[in-house]
VOPAGU-2260 file (C-alpha; in pm, 1 decimal, decimal comma):
REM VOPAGU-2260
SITE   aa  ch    i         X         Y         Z
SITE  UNK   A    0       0,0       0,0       0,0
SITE  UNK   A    1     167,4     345,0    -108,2
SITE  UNK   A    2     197,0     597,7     171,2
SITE  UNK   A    3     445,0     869,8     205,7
SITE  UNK   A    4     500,4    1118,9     529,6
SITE  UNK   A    5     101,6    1233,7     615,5
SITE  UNK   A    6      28,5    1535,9     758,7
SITE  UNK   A    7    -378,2    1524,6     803,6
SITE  UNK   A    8    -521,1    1546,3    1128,2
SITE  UNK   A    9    -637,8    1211,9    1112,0
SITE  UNK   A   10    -282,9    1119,6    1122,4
SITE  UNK   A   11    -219,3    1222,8    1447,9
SITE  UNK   A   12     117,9    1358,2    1557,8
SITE  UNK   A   13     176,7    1105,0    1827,9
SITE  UNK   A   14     559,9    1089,9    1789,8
SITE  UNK   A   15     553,7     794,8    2082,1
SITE  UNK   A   16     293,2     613,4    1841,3
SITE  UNK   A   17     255,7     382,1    1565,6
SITE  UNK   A   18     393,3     459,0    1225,9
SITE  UNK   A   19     312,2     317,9     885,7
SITE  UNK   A   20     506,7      50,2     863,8
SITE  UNK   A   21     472,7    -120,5    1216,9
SITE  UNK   A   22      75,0    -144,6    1142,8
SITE  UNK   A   23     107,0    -341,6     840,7
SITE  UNK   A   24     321,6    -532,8    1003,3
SITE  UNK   A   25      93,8    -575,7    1248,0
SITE  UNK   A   26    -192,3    -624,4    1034,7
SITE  UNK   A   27       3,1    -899,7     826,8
SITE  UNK   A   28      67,1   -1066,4    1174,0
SITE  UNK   A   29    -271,0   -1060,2    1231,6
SITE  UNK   A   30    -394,2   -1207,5     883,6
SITE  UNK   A   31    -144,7   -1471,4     890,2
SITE  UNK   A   32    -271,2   -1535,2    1278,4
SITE  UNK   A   33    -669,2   -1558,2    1114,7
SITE  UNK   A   34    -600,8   -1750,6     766,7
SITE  UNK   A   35    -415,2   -1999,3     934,9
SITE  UNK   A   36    -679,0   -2073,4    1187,1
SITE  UNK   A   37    -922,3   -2089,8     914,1
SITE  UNK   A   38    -769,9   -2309,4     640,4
SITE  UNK   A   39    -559,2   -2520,7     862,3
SITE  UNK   A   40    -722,1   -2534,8    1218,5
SITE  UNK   A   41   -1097,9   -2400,4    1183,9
SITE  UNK   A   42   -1224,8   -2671,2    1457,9
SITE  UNK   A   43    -917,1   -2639,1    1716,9
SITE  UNK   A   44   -1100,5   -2452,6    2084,2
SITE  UNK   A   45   -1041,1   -2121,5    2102,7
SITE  UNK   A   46   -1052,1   -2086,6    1717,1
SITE  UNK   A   47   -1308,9   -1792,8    1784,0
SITE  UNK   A   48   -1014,7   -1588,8    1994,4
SITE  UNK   A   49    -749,5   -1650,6    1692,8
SITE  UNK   A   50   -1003,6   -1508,5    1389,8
SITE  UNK   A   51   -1133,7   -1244,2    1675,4
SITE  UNK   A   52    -741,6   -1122,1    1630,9
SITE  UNK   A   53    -786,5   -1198,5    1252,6
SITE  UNK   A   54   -1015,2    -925,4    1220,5
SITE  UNK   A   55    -833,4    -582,8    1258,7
SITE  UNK   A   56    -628,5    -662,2     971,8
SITE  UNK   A   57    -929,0    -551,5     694,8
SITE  UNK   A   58    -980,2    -213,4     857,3
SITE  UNK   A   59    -603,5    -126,7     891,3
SITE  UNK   A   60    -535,4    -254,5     529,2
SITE  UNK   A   61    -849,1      -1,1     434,8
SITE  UNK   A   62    -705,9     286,7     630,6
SITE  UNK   A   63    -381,9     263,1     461,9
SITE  UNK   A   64    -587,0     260,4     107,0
SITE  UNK   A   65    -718,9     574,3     161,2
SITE  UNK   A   66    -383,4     711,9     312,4
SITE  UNK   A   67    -271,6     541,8     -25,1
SITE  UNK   A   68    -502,5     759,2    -218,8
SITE  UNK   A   69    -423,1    1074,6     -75,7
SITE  UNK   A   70     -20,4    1043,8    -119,1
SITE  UNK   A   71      11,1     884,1    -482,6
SITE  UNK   A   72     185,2    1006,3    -741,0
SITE  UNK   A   73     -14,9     790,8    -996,6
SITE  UNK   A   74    -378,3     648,9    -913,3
SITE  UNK   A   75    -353,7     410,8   -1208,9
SITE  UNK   A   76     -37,2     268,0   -1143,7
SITE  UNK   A   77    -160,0     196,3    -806,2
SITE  UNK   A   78    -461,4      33,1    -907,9
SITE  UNK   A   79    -277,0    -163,6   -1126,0
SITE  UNK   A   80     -78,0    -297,6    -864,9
SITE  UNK   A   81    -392,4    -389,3    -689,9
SITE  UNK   A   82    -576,1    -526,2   -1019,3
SITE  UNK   A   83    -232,7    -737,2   -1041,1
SITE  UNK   A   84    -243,6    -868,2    -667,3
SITE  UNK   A   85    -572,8    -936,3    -711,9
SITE  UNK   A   86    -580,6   -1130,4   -1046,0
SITE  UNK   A   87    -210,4   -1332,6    -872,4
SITE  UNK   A   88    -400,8   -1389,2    -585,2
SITE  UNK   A   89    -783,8   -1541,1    -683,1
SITE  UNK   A   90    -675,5   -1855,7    -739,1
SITE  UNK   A   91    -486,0   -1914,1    -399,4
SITE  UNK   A   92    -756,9   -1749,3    -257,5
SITE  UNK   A   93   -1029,4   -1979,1    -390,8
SITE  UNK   A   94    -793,6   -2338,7    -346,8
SITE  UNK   A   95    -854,7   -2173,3      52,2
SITE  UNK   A   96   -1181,4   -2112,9      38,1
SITE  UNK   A   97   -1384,2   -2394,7    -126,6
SITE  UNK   A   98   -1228,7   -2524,8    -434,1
SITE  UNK   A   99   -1173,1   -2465,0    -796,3
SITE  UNK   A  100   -1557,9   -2474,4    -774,4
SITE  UNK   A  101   -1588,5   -2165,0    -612,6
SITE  UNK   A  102   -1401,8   -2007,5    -946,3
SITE  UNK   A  103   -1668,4   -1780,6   -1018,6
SITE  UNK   A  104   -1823,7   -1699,5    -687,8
SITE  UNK   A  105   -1571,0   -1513,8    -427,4
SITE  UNK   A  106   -1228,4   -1355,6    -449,8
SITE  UNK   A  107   -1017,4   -1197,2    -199,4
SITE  UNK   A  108    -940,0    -911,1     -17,7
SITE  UNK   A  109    -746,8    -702,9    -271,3
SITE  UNK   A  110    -998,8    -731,9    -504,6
SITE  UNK   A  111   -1212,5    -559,0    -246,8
SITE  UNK   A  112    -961,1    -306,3    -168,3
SITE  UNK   A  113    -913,7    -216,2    -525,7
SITE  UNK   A  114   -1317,0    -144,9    -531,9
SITE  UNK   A  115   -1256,7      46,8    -247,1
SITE  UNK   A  116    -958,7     253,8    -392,6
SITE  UNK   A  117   -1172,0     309,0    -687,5
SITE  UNK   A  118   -1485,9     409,0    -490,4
SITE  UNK   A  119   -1294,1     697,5    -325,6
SITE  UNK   A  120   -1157,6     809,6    -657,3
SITE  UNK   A  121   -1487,3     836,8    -766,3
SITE  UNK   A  122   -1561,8    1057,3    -487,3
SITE  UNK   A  123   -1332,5    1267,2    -479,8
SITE  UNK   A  124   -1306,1    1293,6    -831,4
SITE  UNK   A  125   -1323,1    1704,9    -968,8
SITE  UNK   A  126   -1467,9    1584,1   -1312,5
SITE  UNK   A  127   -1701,3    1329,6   -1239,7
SITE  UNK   A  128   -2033,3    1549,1   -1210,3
SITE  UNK   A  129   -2175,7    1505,2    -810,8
SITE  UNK   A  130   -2515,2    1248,3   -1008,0
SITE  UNK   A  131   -2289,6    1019,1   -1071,9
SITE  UNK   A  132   -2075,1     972,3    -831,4
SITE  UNK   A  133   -2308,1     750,7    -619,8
SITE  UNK   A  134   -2396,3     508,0    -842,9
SITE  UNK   A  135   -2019,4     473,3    -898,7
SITE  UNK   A  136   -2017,5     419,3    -560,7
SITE  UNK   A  137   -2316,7     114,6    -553,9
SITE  UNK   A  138   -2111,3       8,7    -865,9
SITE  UNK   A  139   -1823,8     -47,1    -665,6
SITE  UNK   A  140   -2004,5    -222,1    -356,7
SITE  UNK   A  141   -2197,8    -475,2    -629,0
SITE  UNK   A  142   -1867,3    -564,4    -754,0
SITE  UNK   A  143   -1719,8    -663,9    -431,1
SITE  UNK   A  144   -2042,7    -799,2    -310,8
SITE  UNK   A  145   -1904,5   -1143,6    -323,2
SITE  UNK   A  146   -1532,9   -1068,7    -259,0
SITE  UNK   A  147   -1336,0   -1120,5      93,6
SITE  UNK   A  148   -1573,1    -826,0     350,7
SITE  UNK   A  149   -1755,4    -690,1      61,2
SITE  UNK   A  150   -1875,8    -401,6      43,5
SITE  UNK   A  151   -1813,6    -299,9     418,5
SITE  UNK   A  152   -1463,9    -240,7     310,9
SITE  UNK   A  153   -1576,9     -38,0      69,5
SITE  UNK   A  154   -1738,4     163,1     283,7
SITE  UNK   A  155   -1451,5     184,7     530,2
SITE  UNK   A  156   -1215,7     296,5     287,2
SITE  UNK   A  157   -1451,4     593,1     196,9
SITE  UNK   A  158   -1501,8     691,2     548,2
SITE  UNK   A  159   -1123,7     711,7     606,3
SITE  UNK   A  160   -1080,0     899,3     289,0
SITE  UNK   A  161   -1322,6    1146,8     243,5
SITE  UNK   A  162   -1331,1    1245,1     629,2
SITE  UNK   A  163    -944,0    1206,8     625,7
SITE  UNK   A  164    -943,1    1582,3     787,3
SITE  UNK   A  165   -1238,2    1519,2    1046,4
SITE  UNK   A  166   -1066,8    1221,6    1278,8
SITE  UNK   A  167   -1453,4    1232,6    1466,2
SITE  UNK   A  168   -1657,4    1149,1    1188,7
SITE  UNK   A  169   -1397,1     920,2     994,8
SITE  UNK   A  170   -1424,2     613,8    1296,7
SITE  UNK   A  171   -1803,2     699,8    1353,5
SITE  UNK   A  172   -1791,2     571,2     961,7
SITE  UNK   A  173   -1596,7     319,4    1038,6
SITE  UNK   A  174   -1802,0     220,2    1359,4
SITE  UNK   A  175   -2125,0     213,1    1215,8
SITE  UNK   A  176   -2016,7      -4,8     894,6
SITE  UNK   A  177   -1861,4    -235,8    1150,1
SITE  UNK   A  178   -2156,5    -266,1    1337,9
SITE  UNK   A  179   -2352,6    -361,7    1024,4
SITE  UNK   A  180   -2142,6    -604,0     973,3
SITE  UNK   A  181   -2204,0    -753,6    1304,9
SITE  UNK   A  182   -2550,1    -730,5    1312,0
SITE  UNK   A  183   -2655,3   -1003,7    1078,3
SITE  UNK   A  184   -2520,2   -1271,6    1282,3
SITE  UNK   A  185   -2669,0   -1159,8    1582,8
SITE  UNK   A  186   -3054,3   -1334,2    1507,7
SITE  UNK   A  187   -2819,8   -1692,4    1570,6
SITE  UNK   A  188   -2520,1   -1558,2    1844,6
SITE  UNK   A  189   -2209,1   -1771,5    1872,0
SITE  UNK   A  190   -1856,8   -1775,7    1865,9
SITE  UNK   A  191   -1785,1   -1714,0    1545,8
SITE  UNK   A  192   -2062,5   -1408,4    1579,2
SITE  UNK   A  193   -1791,0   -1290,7    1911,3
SITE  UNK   A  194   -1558,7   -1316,3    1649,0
SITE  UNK   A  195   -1643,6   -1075,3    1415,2
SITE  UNK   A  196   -1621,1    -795,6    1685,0
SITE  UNK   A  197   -1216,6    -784,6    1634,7
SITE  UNK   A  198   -1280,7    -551,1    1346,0
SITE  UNK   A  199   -1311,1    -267,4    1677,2
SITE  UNK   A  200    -983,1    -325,7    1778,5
SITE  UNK   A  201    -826,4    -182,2    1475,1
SITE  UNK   A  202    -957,1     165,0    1660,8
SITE  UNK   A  203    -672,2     153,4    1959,0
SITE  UNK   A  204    -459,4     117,7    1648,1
SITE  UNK   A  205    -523,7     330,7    1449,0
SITE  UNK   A  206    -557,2     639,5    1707,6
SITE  UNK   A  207    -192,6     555,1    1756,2
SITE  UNK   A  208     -96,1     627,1    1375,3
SITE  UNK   A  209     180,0     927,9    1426,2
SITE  UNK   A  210     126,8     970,4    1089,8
SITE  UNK   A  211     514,7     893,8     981,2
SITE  UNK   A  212     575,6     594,5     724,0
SITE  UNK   A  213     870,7     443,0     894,4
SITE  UNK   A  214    1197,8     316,1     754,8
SITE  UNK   A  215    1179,6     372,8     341,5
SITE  UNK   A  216    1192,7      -5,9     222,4
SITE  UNK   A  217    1126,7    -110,1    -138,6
SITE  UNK   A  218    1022,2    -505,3      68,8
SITE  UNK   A  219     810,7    -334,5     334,4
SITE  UNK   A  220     678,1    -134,2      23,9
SITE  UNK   A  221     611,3    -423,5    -196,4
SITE  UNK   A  222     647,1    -670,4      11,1
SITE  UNK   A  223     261,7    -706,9      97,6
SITE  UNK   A  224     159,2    -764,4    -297,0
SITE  UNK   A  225     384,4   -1044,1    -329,7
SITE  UNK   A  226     317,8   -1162,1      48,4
SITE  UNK   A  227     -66,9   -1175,0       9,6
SITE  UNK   A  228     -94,6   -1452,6    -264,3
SITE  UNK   A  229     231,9   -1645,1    -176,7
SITE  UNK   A  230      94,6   -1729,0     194,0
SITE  UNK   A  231    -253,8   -1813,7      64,6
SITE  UNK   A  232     -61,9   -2059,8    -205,6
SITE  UNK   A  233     153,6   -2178,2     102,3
SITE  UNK   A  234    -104,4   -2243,9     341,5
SITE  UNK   A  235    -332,3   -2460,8      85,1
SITE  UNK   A  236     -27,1   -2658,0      -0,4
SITE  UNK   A  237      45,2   -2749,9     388,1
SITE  UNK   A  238    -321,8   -2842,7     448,7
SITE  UNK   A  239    -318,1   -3108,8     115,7
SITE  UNK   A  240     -28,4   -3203,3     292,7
SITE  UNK   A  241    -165,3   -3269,1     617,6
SITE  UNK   A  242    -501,9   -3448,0     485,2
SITE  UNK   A  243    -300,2   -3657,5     277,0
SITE  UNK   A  244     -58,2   -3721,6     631,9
């Protein structure tokens, strides 16, 4: 995700914070934590706790899109490296998350990010007449209806962008979209329901961005667009490994 040295106030100058690079980090720790509870150990006790962790990685990796957005130097080139993640990454994604027979039907998180990206563009767009730029936005949120959190991602990653300057109303976004994507599950409450209330603890987070990027690192840079399909690829190949154990 492309960020350079932000100066909004919703990058808060909390020099003894967070920067850039340590929440992606922790994000990826936390994705790796939740995909390979899912794939490899989805029935082990305390699952629940381990994707309850899983879940603040989706609204840090939407943060950083919109910080993304406001600190490119090219939009398209950084849509195409999300179009290209995405596209690398479907097929690992689907081997995950119920076969080659799910080809068609779901795709992962990038491809939701990318719909997100585009969303904000959209909004924040000085040539695309204010008519249209909603149904750009339901455009975006039918095509990652299907896709790893949908349209709720979406949604985050306008909140953080186009209330980038007004900290309040960005997370009051962000809270609301996270508590519709609670809601649904709460008719039948379980575990898994518990689980999906990790998305809030992004917030502690993210209040702690001191809005510096961290040590300049082509890896750290890239790293995640290479990471993000390799692991999925790498975690399918040690669970045909264990059922054939």
């Amino acid at each position: 995700m492309e960020l350079r040295q932000s100066k909004g106030p919703l990058a808060a100058s909390l020099r003894g914070g967070l920067n850039a690079n340590q929440l992606k980090l922790l994000a990826v720790a936390a994705m790796v934590v939740d995909h390979c509870t899912a794939v490899l150990f989805p029935a082990v006790p305390g699952a629940w706790a381990l994707r309850l962790i899983g879940r603040l990685t989706a609204p840090i990796m939407c943060f950083f899109i919109a910080e993304g957005f406001a600190h490119t130097s090219s939009l398209p080139r950084y849509a195409g490296r999300l179009l290209a993640t995405a596209v690398l990454s479907h097929v690992p994604f689907i081997l995950c998350h119920g076969g080659i027979s799910a080809f068609w039907q779901t795709t992962g998180v990038v491809w939701t990010l990318l719909c997100g990206l585009l969303a904000l563009a959209a909004c924040q767009s000085g040539r695309l007449p204010l008519w249209a730029k909603l149904p750009a936005v339901i455009a975006c949120c039918a095509l990652a209806w299907n896709a790893d959190w949908s349209w709720y991602a979406v949604l985050w990653i306008l909140g953080f962008g186009v209330f980038r300057e007004d900290r309040r109303r960005a997370f009051a976004v962000f809270a609301a979209v996270g508590l519709l994507y609670v809601l649904p599950d709460l008719a039948a409450p379980s575990l898994y329901t518990l689980s999906r209330l990790g998305v809030f603890l992004a917030i502690p987070l993210l209040l702690r961005y001191n809005g510096s990027h961290g040590a300049r690192s082509r890896a750290l840079q890239y790293g995640f667009y290479w990471f993000y399909p390799l692991h999925l690829l790498l975690l399918w190949l040690i669970r045909v490994f264990l059922l054939r154990a």
